[in-house]
Backbone bond lengths (Angstrom), bond angles and torsions (degrees), N, CA, C in turn:
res aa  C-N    CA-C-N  psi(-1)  N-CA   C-N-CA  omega(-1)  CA-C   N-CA-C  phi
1 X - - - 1.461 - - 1.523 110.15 -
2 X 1.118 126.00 123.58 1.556 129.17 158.09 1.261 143.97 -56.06
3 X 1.159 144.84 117.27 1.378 139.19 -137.47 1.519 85.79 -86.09
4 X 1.834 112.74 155.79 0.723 145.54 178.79 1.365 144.64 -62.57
5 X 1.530 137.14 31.19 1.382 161.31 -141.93 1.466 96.83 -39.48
6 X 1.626 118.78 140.31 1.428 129.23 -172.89 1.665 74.35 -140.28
7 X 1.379 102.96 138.08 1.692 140.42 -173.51 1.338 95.10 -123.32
8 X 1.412 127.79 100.87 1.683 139.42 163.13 1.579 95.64 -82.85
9 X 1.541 129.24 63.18 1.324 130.29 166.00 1.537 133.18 -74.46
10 X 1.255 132.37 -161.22 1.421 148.51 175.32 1.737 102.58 73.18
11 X 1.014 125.77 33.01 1.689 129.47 -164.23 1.646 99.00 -134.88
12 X 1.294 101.39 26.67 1.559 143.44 70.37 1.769 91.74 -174.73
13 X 1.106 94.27 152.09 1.629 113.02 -177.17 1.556 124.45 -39.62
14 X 1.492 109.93 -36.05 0.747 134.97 -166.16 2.095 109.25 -59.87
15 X 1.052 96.98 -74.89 1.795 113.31 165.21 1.180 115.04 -37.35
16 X 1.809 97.38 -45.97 1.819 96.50 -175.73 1.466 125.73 -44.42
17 X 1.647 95.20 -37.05 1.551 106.31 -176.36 1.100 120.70 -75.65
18 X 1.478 119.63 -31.34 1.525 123.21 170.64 2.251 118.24 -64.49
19 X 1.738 83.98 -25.27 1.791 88.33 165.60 1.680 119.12 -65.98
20 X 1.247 106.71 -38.20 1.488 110.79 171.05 0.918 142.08 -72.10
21 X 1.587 101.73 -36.89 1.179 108.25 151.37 1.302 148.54 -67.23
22 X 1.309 119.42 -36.38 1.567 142.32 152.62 1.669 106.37 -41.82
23 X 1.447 132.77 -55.14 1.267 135.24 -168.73 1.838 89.95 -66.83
24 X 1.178 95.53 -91.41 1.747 94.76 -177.21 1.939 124.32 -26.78
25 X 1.167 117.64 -33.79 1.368 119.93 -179.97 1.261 112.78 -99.48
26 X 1.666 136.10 3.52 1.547 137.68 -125.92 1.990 58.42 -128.13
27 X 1.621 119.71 -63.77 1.345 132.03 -152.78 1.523 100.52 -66.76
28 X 1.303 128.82 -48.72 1.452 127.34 -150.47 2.086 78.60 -93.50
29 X 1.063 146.16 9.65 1.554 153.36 160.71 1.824 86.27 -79.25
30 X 1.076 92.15 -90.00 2.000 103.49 -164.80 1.704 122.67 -57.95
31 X 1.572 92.90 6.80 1.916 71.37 -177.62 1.749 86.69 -165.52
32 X 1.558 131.54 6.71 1.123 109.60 140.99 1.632 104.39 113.63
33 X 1.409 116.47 -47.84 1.157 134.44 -177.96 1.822 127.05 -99.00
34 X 1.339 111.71 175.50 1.301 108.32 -179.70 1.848 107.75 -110.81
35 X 1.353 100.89 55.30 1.847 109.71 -168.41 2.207 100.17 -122.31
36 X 1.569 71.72 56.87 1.963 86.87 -166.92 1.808 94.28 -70.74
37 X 1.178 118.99 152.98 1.527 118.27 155.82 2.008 118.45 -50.57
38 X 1.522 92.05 130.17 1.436 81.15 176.73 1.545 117.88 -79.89
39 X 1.266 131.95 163.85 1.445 161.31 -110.73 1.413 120.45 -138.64
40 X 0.901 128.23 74.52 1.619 123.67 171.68 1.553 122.03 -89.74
41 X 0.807 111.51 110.65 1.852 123.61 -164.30 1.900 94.91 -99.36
42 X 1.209 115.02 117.69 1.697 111.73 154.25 1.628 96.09 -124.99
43 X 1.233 113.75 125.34 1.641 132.54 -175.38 1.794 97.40 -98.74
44 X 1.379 108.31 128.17 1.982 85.71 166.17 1.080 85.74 -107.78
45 X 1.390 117.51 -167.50 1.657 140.44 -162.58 1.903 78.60 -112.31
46 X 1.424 86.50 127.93 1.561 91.64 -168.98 2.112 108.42 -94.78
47 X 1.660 108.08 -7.05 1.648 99.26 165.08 1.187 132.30 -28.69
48 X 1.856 95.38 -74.25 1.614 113.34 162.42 1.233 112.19 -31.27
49 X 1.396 129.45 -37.58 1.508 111.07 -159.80 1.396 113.79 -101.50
50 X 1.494 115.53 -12.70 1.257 126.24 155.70 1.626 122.40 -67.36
51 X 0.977 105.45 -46.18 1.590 122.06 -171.99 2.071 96.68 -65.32
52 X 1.317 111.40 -40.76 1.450 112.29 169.54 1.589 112.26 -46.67
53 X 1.447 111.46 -64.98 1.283 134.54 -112.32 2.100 74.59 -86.21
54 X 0.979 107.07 -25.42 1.593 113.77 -140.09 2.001 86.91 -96.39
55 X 1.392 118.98 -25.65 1.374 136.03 -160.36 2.135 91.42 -102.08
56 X 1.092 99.35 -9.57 1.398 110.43 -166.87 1.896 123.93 51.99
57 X 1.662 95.25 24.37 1.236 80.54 166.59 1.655 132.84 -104.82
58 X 1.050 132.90 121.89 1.104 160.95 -152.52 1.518 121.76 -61.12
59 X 1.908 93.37 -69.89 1.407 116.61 169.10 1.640 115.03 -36.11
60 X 1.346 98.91 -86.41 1.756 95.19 178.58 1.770 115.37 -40.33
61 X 0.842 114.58 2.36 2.003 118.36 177.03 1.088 91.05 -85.88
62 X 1.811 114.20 -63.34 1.686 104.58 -164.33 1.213 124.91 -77.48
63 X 1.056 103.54 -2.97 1.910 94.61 162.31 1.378 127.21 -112.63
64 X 1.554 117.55 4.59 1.198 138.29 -165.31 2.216 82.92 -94.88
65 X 1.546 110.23 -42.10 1.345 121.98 169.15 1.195 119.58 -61.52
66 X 0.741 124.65 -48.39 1.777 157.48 172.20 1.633 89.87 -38.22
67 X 1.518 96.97 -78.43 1.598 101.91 -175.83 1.259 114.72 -46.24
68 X 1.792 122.15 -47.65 1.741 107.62 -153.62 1.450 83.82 -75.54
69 X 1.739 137.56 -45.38 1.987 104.41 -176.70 1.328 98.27 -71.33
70 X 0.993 160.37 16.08 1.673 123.62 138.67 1.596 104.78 -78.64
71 X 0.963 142.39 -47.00 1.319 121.75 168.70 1.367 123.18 -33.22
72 X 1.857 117.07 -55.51 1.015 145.62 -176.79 1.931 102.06 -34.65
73 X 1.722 101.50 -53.67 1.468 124.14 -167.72 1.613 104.62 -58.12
74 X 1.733 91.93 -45.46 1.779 87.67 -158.96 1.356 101.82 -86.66
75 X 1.552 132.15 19.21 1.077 126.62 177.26 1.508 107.94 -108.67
76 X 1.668 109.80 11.95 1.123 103.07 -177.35 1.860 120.12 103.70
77 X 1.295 114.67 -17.45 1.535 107.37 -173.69 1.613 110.24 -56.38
78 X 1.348 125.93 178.18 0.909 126.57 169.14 1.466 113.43 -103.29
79 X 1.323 116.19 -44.00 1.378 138.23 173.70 1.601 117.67 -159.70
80 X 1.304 123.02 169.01 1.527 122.28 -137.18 1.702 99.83 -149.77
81 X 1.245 119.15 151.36 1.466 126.15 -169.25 1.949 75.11 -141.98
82 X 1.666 99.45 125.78 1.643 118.06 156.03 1.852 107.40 -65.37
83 X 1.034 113.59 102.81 1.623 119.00 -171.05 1.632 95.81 -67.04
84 X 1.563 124.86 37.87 1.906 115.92 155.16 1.636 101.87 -172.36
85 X 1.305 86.30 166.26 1.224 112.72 -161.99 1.930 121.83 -68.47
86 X 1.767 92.23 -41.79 1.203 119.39 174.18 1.556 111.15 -49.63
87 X 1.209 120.98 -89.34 1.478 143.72 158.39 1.974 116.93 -14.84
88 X 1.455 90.61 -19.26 1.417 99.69 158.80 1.483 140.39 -82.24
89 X 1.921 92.55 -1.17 1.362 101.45 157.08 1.514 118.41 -83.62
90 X 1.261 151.52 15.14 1.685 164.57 108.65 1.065 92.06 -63.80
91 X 1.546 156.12 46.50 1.114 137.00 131.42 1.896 117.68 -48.28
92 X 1.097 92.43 -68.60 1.941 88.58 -158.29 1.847 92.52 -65.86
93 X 1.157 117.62 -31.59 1.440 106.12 171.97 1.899 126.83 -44.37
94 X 1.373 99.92 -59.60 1.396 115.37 -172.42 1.915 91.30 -64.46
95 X 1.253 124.69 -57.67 1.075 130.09 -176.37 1.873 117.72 -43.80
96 X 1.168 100.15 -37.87 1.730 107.83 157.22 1.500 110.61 -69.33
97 X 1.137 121.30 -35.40 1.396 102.23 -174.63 1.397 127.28 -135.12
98 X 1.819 109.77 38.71 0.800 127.10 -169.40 1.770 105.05 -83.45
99 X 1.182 107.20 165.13 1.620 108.96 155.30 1.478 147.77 -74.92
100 X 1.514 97.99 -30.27 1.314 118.39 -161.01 1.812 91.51 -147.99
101 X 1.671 107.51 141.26 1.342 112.22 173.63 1.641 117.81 -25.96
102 X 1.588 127.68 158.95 1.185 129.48 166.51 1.570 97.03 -138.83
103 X 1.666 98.51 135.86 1.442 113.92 157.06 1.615 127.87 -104.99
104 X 1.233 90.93 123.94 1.835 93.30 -168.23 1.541 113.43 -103.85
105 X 1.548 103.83 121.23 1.123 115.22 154.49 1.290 146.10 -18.08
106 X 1.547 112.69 -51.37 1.417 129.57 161.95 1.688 129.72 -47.92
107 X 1.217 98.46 -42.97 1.642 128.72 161.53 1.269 91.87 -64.81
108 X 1.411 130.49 -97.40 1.718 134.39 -162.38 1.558 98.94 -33.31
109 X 0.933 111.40 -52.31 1.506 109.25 179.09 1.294 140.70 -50.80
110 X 1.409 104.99 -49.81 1.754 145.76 177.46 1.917 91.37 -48.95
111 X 1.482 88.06 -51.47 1.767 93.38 -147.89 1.755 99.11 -87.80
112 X 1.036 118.16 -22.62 1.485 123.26 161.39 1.555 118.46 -62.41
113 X 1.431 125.32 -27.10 1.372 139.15 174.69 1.334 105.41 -77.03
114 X 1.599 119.00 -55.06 1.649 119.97 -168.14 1.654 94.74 -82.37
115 X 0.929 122.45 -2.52 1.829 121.80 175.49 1.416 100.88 -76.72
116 X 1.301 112.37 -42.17 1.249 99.50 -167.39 2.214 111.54 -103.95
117 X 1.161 83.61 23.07 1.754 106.18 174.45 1.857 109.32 64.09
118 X 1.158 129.19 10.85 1.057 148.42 -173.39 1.725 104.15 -60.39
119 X 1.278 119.61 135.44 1.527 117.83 -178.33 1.533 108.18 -104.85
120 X 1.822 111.64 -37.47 1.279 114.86 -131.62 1.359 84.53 -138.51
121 X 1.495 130.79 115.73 1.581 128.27 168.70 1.081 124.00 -138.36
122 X 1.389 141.17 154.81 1.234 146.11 164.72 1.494 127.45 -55.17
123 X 1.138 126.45 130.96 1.608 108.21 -177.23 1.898 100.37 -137.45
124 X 1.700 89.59 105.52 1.419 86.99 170.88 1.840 112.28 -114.21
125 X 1.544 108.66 151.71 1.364 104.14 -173.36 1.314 95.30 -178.63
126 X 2.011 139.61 -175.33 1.150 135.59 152.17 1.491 122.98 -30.47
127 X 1.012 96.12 136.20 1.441 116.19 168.20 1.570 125.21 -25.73
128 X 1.672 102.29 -38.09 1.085 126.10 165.22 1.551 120.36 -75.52
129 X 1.320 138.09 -34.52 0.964 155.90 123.88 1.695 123.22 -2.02
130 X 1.442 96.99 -76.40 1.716 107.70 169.50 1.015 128.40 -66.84
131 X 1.738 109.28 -34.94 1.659 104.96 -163.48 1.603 102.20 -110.94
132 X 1.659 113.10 7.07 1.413 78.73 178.28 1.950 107.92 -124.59
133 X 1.229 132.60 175.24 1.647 119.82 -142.87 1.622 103.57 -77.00
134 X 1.429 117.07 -24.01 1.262 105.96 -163.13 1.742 114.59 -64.30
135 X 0.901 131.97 -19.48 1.900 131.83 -179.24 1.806 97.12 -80.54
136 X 1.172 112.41 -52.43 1.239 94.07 -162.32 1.504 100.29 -91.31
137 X 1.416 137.79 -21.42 1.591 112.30 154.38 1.174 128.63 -58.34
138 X 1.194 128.46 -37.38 1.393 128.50 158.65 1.606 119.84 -34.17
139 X 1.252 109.95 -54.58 2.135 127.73 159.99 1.382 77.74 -29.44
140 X 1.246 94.25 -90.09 1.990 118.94 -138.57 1.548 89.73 -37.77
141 X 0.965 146.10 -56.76 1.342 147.43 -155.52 1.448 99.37 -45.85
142 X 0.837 132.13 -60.82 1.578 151.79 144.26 1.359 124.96 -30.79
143 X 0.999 109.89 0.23 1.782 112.86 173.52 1.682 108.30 80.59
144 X 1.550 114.80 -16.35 1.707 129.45 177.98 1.529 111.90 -55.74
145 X 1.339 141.59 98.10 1.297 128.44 134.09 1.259 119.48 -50.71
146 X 1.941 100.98 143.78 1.537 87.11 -177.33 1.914 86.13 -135.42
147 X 1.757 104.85 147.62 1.359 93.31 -178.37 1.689 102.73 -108.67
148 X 1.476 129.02 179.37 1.144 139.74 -171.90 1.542 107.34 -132.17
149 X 1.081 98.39 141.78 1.597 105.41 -166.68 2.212 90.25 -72.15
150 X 0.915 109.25 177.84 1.249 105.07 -173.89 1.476 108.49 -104.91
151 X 1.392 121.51 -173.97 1.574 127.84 -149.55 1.405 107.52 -61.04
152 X 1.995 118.23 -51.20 1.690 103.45 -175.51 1.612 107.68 -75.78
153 X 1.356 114.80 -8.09 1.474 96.78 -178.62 1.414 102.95 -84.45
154 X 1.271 134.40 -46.81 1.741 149.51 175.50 1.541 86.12 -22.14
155 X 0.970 112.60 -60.64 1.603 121.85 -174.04 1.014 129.04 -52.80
156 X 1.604 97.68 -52.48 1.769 88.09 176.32 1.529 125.29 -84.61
157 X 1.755 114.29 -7.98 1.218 112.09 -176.15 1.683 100.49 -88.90
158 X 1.151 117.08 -24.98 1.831 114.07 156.70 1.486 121.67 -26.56
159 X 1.564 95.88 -62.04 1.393 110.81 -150.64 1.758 88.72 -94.05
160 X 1.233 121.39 -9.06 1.879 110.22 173.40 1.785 103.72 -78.59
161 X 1.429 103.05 -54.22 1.624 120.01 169.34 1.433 92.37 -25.93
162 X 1.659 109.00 -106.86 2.067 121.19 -169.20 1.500 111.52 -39.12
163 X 1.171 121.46 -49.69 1.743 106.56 -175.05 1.703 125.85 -102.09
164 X 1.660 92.98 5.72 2.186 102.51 170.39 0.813 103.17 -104.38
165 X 1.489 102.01 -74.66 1.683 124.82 -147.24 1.528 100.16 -69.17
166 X 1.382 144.94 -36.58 1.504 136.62 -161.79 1.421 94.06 -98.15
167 X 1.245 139.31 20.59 1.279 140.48 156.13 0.934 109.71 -113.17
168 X 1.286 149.62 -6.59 1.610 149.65 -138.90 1.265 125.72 53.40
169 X 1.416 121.35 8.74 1.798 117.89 175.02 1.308 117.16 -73.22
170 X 1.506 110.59 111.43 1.479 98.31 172.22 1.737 98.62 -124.38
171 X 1.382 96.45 127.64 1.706 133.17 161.38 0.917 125.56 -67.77
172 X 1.710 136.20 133.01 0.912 127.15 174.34 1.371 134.96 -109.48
173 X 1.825 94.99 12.16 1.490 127.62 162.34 1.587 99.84 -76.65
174 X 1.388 122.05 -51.41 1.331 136.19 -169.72 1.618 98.66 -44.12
175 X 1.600 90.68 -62.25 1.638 89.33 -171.29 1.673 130.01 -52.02
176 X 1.861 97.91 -51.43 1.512 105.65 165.85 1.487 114.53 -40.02
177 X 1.196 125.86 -43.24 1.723 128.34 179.42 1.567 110.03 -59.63
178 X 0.926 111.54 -47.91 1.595 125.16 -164.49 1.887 106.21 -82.76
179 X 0.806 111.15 -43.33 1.950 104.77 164.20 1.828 104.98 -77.02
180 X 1.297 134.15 -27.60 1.266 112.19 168.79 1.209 116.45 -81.46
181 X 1.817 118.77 -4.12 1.557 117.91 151.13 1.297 117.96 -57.49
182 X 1.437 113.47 -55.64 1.361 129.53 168.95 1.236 130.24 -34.49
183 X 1.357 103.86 -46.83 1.559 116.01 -176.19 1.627 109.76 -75.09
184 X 1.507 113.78 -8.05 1.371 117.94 -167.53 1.334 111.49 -100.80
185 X 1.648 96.27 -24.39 1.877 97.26 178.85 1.690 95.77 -88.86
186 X 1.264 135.09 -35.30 1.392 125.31 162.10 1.511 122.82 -44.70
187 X 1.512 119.95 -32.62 1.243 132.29 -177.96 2.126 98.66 -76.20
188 X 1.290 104.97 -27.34 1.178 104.45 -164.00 2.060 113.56 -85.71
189 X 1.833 93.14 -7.16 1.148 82.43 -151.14 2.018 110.32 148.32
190 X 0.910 90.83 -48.70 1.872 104.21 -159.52 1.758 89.41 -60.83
191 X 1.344 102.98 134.17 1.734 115.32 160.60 1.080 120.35 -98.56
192 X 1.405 127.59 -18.90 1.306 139.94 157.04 1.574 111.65 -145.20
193 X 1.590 94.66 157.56 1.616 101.05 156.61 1.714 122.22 -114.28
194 X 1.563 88.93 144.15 1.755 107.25 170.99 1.674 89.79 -83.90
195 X 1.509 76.45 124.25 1.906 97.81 157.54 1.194 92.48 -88.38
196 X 1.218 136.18 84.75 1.800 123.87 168.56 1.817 131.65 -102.21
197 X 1.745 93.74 38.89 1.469 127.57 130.90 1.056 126.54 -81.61
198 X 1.168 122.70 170.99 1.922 132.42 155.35 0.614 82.04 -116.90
199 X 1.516 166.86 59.38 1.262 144.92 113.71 1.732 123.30 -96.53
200 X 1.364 98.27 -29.30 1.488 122.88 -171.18 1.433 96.35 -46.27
201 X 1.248 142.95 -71.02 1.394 171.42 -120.46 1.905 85.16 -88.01
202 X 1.124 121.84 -28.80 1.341 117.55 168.07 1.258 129.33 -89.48
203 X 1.467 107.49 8.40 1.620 117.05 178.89 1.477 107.76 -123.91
204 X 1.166 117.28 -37.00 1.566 127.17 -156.67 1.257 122.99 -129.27
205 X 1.682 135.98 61.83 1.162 157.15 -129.80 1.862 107.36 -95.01
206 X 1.165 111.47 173.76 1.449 117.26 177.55 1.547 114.97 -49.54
207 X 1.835 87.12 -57.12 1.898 96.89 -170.46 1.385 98.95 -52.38
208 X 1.426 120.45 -34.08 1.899 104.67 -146.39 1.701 114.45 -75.86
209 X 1.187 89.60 11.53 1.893 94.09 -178.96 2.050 97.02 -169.48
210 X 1.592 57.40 149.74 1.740 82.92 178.40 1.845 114.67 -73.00
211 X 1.355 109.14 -14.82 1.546 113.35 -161.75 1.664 93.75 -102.62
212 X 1.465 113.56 143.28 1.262 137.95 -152.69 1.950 101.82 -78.57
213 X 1.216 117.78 109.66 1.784 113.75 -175.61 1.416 105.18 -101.64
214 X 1.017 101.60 143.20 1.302 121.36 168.11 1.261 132.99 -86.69
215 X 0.934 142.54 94.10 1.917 130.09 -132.87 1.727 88.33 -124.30
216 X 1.653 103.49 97.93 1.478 112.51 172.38 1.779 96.55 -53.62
217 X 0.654 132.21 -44.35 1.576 125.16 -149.66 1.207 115.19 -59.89
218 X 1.658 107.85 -53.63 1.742 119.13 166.26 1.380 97.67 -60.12
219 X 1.239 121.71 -53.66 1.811 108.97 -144.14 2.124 84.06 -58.52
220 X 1.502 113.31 -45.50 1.584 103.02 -161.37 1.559 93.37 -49.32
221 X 1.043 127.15 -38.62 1.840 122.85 -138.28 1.666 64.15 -85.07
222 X 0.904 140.99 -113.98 1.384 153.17 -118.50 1.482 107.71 -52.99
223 X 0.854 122.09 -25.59 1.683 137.31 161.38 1.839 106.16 -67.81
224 X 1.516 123.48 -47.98 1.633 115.64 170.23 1.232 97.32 -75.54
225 X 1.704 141.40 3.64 1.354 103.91 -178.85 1.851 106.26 -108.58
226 X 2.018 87.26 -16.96 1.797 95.57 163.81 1.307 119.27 -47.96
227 X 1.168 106.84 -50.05 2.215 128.62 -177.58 1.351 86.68 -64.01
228 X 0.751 126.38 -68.67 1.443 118.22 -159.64 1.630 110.46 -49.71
229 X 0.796 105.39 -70.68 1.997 116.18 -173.37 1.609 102.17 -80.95
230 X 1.186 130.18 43.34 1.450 138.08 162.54 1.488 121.52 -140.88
231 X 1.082 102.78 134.25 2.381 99.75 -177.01 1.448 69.57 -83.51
């Protein structure tokens, strides 16, 4: 039997769906059948979590997190993947006082970078994301430098993230902006880029650049669907 996947989603809705989808279609790809792990979805209402994130307070996140895996638990999950990238700064917190196993991104990530022998990468994502230590110490741990696009771009890929991408708008002005970001951390150095959104992965695809991405979103799903279908 396959353990039971809990989805801490709506952080923004949008990704969530690409997690479900990826697990369910990733399985009936590798083994033929429709005998996918079953699915526990808790969505929060993602305002609150904007309206926090932006006030920088923290606390009310981690227990507002806290809460959706105990929901996650009593609905039965076995263990739970935080469906974003952001929120992975309360990683080792929630992970102390979680209920049910957690799979972290940062790790899925880390080890997808040193897989592919990579030293030096790009890391685009929230604001929160780039500028604050937990994503790129997590790298470093790993021998990974990671670079950051600089202050007006930080900005504008913020403000594409909160007012496109977590609604589903994707631009194709947005995009042109965001690969000549790209092209600048490659110019700088970068061997690859971290998409370190779940949303990113819906704007900025394999074909649209020559430089190697890292798409947190699959690597998380495909990592809850490893846990899942393994004692």
């Amino acid at each position: 039997m396959s353990k039971r996947i809990g989805i801490l989603g709506g952080l923004t809705p949008e990704s969530t769906v690409t997690y479900y989808q990826h697990i369910v279609h990733r399985y009936y790809q590798c083994h033929g059948d429709k005998s996918y792990p079953e699915i526990v979805i808790y969505s929060v209402s993602f305002q609150q979590f904007e309206d926090w994130m932006e006030a920088e307070e923290w606390e009310p996140i981690f227990k507002a997190l806290l809460d959706g895996l105990c929901h996650l638990r009593d609905a039965g999950a076995d263990f739970a993947v935080i469906a974003t990238n952001t929120m992975h700064l309360l990683f080792d917190q929630l992970e102390q006082s979680s209920p049910i196993p957690l799979i972290s991104i940062l790790e899925t990530t880390g080890r997808a970078i040193e897989a592919r022998g990579f030293r030096v990468v790009g890391l685009l994502g929230s604001r929160f994301t780039m500028e604050k230590s937990f994503y790129a110490e997590s790298l470093a741990r790993r021998g990974i430098d990671s670079l950051i696009p600089d202050p007006a771009d930080r900005k504008e890929i913020h403000r594409v993230i909160m007012e496109e991408l977590g609604i589903g708008l994707l631009s194709d002005e947005s995009r042109k902006r965001w690969l000549q970001i790209i092209s600048r951390l490659r110019d700088r150095g970068a061997q690859g880029i971290v998409l370190g959104c779940t949303e990113i992965p819906l704007l900025i695809r394999p074909d649209d650049t020559s430089v190697p991405l890292f798409d947190t979103t699959v690597l998380h799903a495909e990592e809850a669907l490893r846990y899942a279908t393994t004692e």
